[in-house]
C-alpha positions as protocol buffer text, in pm:
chain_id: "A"
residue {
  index: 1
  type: UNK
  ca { x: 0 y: 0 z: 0 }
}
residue {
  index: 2
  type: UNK
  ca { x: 315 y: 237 z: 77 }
}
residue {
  index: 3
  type: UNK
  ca { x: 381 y: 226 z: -291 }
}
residue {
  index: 4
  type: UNK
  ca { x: 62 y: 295 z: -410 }
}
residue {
  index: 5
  type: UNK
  ca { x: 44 y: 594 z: -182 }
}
residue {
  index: 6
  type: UNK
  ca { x: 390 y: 674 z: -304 }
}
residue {
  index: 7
  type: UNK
  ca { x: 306 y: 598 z: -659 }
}
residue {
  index: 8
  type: UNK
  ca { x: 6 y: 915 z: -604 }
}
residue {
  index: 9
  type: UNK
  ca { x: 234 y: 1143 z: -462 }
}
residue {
  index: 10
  type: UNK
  ca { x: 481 y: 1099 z: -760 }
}
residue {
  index: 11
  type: UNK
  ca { x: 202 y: 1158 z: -1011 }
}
residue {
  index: 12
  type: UNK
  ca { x: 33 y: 1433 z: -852 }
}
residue {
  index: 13
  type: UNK
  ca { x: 366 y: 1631 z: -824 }
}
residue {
  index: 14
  type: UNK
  ca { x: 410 y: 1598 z: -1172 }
}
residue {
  index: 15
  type: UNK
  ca { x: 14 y: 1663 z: -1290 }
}
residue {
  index: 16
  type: UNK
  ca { x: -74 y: 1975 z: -1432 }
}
residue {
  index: 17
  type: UNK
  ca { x: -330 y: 2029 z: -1188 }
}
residue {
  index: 18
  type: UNK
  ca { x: -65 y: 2034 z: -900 }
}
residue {
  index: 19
  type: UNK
  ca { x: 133 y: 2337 z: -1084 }
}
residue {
  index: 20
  type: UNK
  ca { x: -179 y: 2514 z: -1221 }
}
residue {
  index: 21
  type: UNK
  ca { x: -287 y: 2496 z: -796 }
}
residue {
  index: 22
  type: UNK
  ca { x: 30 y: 2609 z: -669 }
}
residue {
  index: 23
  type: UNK
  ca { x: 7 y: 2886 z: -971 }
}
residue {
  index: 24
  type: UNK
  ca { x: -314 y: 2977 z: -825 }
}
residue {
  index: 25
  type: UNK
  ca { x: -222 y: 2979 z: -420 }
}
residue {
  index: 26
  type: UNK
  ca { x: 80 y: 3217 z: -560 }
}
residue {
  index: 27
  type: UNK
  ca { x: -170 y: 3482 z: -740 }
}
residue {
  index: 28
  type: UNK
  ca { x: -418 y: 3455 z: -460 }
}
residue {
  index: 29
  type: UNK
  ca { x: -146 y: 3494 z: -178 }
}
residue {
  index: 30
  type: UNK
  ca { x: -22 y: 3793 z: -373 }
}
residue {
  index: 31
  type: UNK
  ca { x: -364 y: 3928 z: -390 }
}
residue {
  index: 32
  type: UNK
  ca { x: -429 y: 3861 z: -39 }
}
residue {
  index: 33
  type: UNK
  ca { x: -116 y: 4051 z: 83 }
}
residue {
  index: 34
  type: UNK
  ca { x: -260 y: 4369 z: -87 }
}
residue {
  index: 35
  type: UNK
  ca { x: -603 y: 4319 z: 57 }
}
residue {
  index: 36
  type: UNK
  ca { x: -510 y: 4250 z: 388 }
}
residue {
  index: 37
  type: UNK
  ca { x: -287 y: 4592 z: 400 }
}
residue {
  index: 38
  type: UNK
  ca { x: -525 y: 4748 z: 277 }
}
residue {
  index: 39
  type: UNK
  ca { x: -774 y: 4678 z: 577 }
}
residue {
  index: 40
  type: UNK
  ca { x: -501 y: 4680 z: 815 }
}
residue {
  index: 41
  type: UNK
  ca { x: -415 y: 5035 z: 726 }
}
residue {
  index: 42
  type: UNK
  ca { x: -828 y: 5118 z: 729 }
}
residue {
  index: 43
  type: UNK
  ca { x: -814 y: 4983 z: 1092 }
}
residue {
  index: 44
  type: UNK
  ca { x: -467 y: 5234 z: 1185 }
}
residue {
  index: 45
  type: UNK
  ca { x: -623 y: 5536 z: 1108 }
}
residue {
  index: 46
  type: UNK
  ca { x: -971 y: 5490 z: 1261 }
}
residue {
  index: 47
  type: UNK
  ca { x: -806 y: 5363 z: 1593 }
}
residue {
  index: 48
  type: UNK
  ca { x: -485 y: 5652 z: 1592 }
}
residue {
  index: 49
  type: UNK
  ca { x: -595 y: 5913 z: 1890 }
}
residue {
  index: 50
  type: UNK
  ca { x: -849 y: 5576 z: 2086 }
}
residue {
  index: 51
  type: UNK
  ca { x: -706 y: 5454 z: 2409 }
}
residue {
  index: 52
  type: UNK
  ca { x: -552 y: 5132 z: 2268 }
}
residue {
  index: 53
  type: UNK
  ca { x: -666 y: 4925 z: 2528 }
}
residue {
  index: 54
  type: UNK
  ca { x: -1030 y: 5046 z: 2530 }
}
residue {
  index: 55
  type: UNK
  ca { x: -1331 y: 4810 z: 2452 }
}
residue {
  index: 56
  type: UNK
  ca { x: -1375 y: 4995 z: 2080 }
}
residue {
  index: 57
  type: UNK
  ca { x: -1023 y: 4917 z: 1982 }
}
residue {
  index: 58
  type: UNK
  ca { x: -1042 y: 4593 z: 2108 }
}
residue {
  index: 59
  type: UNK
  ca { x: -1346 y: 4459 z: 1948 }
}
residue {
  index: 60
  type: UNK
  ca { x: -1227 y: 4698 z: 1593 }
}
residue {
  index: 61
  type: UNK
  ca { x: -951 y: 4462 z: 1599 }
}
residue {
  index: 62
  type: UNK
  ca { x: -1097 y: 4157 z: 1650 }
}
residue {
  index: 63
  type: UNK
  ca { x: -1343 y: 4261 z: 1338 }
}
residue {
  index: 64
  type: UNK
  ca { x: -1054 y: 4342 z: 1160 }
}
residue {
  index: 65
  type: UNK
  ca { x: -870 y: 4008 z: 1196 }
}
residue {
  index: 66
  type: UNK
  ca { x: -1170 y: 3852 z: 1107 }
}
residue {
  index: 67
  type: UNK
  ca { x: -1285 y: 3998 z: 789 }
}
residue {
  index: 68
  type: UNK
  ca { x: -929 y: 3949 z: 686 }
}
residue {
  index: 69
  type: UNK
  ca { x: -951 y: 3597 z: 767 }
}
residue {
  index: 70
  type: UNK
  ca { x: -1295 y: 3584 z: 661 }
}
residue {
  index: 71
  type: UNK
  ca { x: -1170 y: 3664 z: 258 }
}
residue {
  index: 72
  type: UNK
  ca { x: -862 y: 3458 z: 260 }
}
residue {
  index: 73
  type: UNK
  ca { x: -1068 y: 3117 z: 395 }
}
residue {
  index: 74
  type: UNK
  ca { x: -1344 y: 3196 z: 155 }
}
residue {
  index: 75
  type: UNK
  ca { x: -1078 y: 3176 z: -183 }
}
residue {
  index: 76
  type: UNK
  ca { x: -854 y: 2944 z: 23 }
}
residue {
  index: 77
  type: UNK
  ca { x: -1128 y: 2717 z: 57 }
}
residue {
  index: 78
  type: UNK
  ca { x: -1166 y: 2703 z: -326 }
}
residue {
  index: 79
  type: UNK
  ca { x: -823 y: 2649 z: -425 }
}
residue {
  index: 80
  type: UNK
  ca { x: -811 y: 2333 z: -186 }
}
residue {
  index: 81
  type: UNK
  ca { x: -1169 y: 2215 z: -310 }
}
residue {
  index: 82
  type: UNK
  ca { x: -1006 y: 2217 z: -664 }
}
residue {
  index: 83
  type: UNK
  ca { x: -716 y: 2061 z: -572 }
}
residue {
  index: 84
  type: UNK
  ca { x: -913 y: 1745 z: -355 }
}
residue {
  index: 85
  type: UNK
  ca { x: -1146 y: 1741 z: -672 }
}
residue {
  index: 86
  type: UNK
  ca { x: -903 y: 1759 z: -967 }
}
residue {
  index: 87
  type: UNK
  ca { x: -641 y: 1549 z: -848 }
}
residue {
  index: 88
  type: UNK
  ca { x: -864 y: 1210 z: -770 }
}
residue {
  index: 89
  type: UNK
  ca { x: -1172 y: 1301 z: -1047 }
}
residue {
  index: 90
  type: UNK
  ca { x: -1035 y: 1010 z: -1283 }
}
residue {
  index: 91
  type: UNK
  ca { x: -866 y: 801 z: -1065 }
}
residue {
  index: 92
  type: UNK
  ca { x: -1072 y: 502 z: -1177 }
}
residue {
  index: 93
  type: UNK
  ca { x: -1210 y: 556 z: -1497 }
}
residue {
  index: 94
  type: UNK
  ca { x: -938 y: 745 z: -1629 }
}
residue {
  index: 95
  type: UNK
  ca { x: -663 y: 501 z: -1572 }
}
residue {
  index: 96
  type: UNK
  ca { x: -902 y: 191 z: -1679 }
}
residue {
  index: 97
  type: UNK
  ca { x: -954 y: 360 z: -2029 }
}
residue {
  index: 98
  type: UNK
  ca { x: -562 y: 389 z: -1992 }
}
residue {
  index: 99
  type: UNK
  ca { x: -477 y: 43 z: -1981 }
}
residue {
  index: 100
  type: UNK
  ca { x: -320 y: 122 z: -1621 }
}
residue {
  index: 101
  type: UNK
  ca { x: -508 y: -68 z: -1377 }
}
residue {
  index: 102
  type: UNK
  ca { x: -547 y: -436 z: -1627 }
}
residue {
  index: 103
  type: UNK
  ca { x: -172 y: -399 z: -1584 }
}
residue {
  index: 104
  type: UNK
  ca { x: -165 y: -345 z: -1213 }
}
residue {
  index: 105
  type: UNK
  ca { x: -456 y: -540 z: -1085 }
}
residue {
  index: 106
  type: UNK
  ca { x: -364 y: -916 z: -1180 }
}
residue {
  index: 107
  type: UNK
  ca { x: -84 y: -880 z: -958 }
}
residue {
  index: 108
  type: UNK
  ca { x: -122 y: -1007 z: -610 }
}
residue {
  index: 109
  type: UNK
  ca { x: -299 y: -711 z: -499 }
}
residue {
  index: 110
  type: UNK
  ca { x: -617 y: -648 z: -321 }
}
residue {
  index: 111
  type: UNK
  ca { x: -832 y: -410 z: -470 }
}
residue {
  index: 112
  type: UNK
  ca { x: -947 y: -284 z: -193 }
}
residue {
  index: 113
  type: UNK
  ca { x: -566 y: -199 z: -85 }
}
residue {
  index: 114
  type: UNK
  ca { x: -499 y: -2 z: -456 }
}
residue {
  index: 115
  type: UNK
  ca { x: -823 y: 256 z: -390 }
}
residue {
  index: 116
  type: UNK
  ca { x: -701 y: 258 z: -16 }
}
residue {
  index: 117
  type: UNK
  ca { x: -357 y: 325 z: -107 }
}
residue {
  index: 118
  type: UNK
  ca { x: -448 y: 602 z: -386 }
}
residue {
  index: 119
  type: UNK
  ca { x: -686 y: 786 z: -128 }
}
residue {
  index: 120
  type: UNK
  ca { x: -421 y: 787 z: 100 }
}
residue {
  index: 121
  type: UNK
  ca { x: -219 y: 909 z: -141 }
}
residue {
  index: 122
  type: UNK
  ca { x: -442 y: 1200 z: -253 }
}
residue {
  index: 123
  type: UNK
  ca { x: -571 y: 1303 z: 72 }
}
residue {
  index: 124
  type: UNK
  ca { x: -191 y: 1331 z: 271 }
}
residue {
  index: 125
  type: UNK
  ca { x: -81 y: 1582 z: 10 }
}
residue {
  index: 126
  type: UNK
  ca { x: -395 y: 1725 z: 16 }
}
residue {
  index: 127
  type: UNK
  ca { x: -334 y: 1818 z: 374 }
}
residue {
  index: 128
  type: UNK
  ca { x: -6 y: 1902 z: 346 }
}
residue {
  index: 129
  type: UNK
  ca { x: -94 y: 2137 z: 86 }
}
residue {
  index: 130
  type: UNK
  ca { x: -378 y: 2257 z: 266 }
}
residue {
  index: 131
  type: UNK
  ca { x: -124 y: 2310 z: 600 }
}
residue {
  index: 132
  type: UNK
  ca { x: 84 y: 2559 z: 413 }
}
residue {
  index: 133
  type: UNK
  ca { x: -196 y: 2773 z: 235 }
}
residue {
  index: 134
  type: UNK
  ca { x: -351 y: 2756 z: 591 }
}
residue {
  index: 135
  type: UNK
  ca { x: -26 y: 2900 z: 764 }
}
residue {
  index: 136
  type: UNK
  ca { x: 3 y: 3121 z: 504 }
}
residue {
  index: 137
  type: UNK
  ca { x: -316 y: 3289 z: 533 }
}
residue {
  index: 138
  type: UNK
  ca { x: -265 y: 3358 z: 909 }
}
residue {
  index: 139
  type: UNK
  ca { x: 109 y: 3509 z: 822 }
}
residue {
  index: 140
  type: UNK
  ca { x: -17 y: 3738 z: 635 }
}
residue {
  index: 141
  type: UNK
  ca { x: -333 y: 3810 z: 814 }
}
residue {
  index: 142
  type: UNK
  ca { x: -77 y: 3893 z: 1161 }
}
residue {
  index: 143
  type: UNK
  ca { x: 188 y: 4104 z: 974 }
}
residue {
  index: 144
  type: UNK
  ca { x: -116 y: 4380 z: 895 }
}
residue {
  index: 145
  type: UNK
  ca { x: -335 y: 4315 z: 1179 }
}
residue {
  index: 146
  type: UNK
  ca { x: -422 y: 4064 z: 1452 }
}
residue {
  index: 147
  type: UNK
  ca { x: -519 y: 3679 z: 1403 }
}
residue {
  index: 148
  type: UNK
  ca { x: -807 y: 3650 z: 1663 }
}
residue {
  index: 149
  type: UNK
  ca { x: -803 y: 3347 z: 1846 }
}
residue {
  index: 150
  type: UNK
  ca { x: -551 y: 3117 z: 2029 }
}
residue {
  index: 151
  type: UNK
  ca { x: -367 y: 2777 z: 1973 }
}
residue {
  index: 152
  type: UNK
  ca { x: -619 y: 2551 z: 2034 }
}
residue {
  index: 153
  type: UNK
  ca { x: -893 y: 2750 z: 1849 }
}
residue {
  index: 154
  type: UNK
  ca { x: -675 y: 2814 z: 1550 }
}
residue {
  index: 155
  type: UNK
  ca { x: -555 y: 2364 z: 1530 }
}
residue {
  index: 156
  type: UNK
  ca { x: -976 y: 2314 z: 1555 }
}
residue {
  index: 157
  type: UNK
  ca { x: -983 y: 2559 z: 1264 }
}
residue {
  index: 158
  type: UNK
  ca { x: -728 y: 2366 z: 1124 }
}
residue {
  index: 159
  type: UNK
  ca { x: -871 y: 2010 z: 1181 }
}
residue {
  index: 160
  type: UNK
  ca { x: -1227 y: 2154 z: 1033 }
}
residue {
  index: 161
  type: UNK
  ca { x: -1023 y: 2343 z: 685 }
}
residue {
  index: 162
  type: UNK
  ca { x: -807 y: 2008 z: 618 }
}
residue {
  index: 163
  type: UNK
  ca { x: -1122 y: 1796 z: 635 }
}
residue {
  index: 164
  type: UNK
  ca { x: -1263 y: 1923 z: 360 }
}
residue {
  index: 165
  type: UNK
  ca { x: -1005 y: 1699 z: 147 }
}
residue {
  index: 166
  type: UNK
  ca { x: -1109 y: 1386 z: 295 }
}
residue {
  index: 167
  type: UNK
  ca { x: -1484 y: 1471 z: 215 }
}
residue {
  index: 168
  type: UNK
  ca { x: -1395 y: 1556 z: -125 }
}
residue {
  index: 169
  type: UNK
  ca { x: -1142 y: 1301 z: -235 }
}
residue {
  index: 170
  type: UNK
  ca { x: -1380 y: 1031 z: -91 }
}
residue {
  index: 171
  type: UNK
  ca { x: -1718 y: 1130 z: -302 }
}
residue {
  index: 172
  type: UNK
  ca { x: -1463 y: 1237 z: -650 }
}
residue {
  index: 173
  type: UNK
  ca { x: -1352 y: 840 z: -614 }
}
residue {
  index: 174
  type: UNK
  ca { x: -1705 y: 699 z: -552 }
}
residue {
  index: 175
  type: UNK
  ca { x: -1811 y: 900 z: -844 }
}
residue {
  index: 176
  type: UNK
  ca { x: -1525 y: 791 z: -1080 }
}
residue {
  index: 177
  type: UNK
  ca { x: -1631 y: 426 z: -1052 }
}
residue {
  index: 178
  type: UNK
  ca { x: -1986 y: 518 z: -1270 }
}
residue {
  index: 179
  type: UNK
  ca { x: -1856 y: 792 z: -1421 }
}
residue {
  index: 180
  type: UNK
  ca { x: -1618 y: 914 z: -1722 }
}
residue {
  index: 181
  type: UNK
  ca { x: -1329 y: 1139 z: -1614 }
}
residue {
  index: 182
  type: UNK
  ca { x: -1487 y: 1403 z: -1751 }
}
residue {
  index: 183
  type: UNK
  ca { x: -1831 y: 1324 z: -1645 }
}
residue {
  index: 184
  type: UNK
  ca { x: -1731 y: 1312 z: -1296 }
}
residue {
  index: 185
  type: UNK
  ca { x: -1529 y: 1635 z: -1302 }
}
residue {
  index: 186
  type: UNK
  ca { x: -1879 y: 1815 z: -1388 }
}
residue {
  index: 187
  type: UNK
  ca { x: -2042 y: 1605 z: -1102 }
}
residue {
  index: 188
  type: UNK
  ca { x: -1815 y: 1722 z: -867 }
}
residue {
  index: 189
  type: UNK
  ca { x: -1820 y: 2091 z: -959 }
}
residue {
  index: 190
  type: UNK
  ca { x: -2190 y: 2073 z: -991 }
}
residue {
  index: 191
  type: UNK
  ca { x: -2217 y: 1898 z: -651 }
}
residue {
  index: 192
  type: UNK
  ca { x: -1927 y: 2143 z: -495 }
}
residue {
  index: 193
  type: UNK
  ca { x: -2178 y: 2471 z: -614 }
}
residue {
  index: 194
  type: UNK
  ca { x: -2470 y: 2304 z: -524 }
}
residue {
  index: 195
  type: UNK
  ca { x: -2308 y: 2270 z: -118 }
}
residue {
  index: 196
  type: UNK
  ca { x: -2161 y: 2655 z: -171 }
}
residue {
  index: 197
  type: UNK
  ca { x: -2550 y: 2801 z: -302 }
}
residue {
  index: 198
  type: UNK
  ca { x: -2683 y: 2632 z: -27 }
}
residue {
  index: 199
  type: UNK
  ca { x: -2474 y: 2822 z: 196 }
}
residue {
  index: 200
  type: UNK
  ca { x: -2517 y: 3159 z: 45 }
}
residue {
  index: 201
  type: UNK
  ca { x: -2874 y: 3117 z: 27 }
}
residue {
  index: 202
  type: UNK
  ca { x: -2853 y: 3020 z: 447 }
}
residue {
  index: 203
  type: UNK
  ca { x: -2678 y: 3307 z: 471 }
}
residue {
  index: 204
  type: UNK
  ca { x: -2938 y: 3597 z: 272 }
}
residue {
  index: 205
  type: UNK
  ca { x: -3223 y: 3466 z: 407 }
}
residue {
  index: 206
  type: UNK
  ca { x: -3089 y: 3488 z: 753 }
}
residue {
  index: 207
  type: UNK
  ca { x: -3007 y: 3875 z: 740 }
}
residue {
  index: 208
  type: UNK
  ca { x: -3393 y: 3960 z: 716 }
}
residue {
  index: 209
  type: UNK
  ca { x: -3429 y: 4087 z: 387 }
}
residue {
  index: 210
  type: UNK
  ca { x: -3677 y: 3812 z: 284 }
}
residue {
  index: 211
  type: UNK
  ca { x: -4046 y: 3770 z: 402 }
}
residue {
  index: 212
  type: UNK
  ca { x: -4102 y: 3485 z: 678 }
}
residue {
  index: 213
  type: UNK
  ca { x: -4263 y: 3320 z: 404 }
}
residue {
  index: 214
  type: UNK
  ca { x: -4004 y: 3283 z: 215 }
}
residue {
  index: 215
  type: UNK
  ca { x: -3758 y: 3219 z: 461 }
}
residue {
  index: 216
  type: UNK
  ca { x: -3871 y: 2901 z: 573 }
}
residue {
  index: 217
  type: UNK
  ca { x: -3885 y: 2758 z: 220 }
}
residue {
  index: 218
  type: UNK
  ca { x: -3518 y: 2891 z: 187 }
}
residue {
  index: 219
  type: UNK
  ca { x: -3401 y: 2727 z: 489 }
}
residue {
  index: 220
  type: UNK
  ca { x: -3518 y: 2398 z: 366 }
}
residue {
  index: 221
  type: UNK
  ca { x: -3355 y: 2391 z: 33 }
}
residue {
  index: 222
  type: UNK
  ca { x: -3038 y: 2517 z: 193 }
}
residue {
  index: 223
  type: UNK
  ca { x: -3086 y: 2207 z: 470 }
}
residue {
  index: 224
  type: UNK
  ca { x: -3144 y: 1955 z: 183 }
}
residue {
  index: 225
  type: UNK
  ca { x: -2809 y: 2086 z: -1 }
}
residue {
  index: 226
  type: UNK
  ca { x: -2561 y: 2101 z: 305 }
}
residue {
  index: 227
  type: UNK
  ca { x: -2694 y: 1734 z: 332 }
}
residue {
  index: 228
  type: UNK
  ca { x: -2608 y: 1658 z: 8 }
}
residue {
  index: 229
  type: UNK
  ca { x: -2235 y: 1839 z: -18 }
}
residue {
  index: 230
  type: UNK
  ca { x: -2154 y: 1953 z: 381 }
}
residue {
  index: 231
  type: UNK
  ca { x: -1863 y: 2144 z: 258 }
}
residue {
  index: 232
  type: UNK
  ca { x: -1980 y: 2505 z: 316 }
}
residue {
  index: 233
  type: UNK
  ca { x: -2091 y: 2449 z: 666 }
}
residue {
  index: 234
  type: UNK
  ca { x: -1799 y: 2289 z: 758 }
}
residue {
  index: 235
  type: UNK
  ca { x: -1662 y: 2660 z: 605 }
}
residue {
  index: 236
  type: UNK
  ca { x: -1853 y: 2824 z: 873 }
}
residue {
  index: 237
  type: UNK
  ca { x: -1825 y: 2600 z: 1131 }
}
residue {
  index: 238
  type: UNK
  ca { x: -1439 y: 2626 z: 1090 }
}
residue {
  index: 239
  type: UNK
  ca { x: -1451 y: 3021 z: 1126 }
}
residue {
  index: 240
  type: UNK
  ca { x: -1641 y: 3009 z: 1416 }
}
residue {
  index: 241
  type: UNK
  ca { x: -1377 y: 2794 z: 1617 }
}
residue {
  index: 242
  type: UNK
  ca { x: -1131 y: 3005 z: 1491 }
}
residue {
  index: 243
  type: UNK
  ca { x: -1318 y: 3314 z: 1590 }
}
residue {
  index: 244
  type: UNK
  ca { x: -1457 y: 3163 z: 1938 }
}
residue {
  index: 245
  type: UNK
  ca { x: -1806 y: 3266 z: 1867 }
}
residue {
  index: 246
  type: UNK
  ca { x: -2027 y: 3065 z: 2104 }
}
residue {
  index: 247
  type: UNK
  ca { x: -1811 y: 3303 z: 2369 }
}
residue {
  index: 248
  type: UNK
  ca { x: -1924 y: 3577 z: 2197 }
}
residue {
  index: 249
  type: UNK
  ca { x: -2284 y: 3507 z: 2236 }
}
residue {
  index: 250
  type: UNK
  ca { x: -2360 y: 3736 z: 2542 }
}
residue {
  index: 251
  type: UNK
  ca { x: -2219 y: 4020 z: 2345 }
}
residue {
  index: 252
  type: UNK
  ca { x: -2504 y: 4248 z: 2253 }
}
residue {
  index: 253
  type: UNK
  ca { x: -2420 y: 4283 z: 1857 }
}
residue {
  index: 254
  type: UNK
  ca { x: -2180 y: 4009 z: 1791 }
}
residue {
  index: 255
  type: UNK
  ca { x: -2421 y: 3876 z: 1487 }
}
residue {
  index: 256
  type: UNK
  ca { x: -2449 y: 4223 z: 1350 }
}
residue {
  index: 257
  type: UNK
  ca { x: -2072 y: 4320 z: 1324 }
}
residue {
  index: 258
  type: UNK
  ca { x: -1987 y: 3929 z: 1223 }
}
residue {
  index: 259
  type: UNK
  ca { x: -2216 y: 4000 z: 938 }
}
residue {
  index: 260
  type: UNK
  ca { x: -2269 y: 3676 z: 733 }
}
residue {
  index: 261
  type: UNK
  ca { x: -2070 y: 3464 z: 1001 }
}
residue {
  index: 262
  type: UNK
  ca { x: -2315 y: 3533 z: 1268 }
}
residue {
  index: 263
  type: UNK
  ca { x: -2382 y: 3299 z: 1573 }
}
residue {
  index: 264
  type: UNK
  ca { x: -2699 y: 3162 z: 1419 }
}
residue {
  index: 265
  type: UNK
  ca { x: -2560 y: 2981 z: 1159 }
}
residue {
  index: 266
  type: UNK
  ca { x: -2278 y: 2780 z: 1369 }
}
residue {
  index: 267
  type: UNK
  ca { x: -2345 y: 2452 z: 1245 }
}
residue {
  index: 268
  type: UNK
  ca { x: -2396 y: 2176 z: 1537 }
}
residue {
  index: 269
  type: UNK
  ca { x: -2187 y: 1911 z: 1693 }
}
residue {
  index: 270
  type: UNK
  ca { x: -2419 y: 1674 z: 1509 }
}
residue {
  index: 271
  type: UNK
  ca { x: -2354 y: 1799 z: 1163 }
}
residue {
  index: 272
  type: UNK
  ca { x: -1987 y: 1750 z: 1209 }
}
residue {
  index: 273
  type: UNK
  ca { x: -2080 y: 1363 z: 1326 }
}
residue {
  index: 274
  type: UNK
  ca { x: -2255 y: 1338 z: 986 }
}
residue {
  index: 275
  type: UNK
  ca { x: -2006 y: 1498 z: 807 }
}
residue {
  index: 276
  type: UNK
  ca { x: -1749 y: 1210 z: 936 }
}
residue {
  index: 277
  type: UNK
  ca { x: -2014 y: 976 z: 894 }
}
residue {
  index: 278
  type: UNK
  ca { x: -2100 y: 1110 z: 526 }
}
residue {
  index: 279
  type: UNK
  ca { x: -1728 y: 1075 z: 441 }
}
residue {
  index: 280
  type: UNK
  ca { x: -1645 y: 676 z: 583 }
}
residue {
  index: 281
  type: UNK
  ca { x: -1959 y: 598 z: 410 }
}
residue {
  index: 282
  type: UNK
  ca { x: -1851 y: 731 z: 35 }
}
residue {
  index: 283
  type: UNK
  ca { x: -1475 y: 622 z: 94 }
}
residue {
  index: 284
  type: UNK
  ca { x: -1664 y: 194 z: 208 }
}
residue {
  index: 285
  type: UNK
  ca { x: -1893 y: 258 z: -105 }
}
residue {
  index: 286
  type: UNK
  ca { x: -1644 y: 374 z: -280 }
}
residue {
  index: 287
  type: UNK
  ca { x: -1418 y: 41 z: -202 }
}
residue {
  index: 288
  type: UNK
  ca { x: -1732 y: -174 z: -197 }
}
residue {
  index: 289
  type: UNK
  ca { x: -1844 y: -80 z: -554 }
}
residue {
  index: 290
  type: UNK
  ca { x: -1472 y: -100 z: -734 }
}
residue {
  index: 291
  type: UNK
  ca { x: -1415 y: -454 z: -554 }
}
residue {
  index: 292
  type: UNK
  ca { x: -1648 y: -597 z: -778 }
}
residue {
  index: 293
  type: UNK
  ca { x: -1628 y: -343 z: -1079 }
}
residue {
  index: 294
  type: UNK
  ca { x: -1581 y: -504 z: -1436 }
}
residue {
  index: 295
  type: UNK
  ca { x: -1255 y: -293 z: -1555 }
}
């Protein structure tokens, strides 16, 4: 299994998708680094002539720090989605209409070991990769303002950011054992916006613009596609560790200045169990379903 997993990390180094990902964490760091000076220098002047240890300046912070954090997540969140989803979309299909895995197979092998060893494969560099842009983020976010939150908030933030690959990696390699490379790459992206809307639409019908009888019907389709693709809440669920909102709750405010990241739409204990749950169940069906696939 090693070699399989070794075998992954080899090819993914050398895929286009790896470069055209690392390409794309470069231009967004970049980008990042401008927008986060850019609020960090907003924050200096509206806080010059306070008391800098007054309530105002230390809750102006603490917004600062997490809008900043807020934007890099959001497009960080992206470029690792893309990553999990590009790198393991054909990992079946593909290399059966290659002539790869009649060659590997025969050998004394378990199937069960080679998707195993490939998910392993996918989902450690995932992580890795998603480590780095994850540091990076919060380096850049400190050097123009301050990264709210301490040690063991930020490694739950972490933990809930990295998962995401798992989740992702699991469902692209269920999907490639019915699907075409290509046919599962527009699954996956279709199934990725479908978990994202869902989330946007949770989070404009929660700011009151929208009638209470619309609101309830709104809730419901955004319930029914955070079932189907958890990824967004597990978004929000990661900023709110990292932000320590459920302390925040006997603030009078909190959900107004936290905007879209409010404490109402925390997502439970019991999602995150599903979540897990949702992601050992695609990786066993996954396994279950190429055991006794006709290559």
């Amino acid at each position: 299994m090693i070699t399989i997993v070794m075998m992954t990390w080899k090819e993914m180094l050398r895929k286009r998708v790896m470069t055209l990902s690392l390409v794309m964490s470069a231009v967004f760091l970049i980008a990042f680094w401008f927008v986060a000076r850019a609020i960090g220098k907003d924050m200096t002047y509206g806080i010059g002539a306070l008391d800098q240890n007054s309530i105002a300046v230390l809750l102006g912070r603490f917004q600062q720090g997490a809008m900043t954090l807020s934007l890099g997540f959001f497009f960080g969140s992206f470029v690792i989605a893309f990553l999990a989803i590009f790198s393991s979309v054909a990992v079946v299909a593909g290399e059966a209409e290659q002539g790869v895995l009649q060659a590997l197979l025969p050998r004394p092998l378990a199937r069960w070991r080679w998707f195993l060893g490939r998910w392993l494969g996918y989902v450690s560099l995932g992580i890795i990769y998603a480590a780095l842009l994850f540091g990076s983020i919060l380096a850049i976010t400190q050097a123009h303002s301050t990264v709210p939150g301490d040690f063991i908030s930020l490694t739950k933030s972490f933990v809930l950011f990295a998962f995401v690959v798992p989740l992702l990696v699991s469902v692209a390699m269920l999907g490639s054992c019915f699907f075409s490379a290509l046919g599962n790459g527009v699954f996956m992206v279709m199934l990725f916006g479908a978990g994202w809307l869902g989330g946007m639409i949770e989070k404009v019908s929660s700011i009151g613009i929208v009638s209470e009888d619309t609101f309830k019907p709104l809730q419901t389709i955004s319930g029914l596609m955070s079932i189907v693709m958890p990824v967004d809440s597990l978004q929000r669920r990661m900023l709110a560790e990292m932000f320590s909102l459920k302390d925040l709750q006997g603030l009078t405010g909190a959900d107004d200045f936290l905007g879209f990241f409010g404490l109402n739409q925390i997502p439970s204990n019991t999602f995150l169990v599903y979540a897990v749950c949702y992601t050992l169940f695609a990786l066993l069906l996954g396994m279950f379903i190429f055991r006794r696939k006709d290559l």
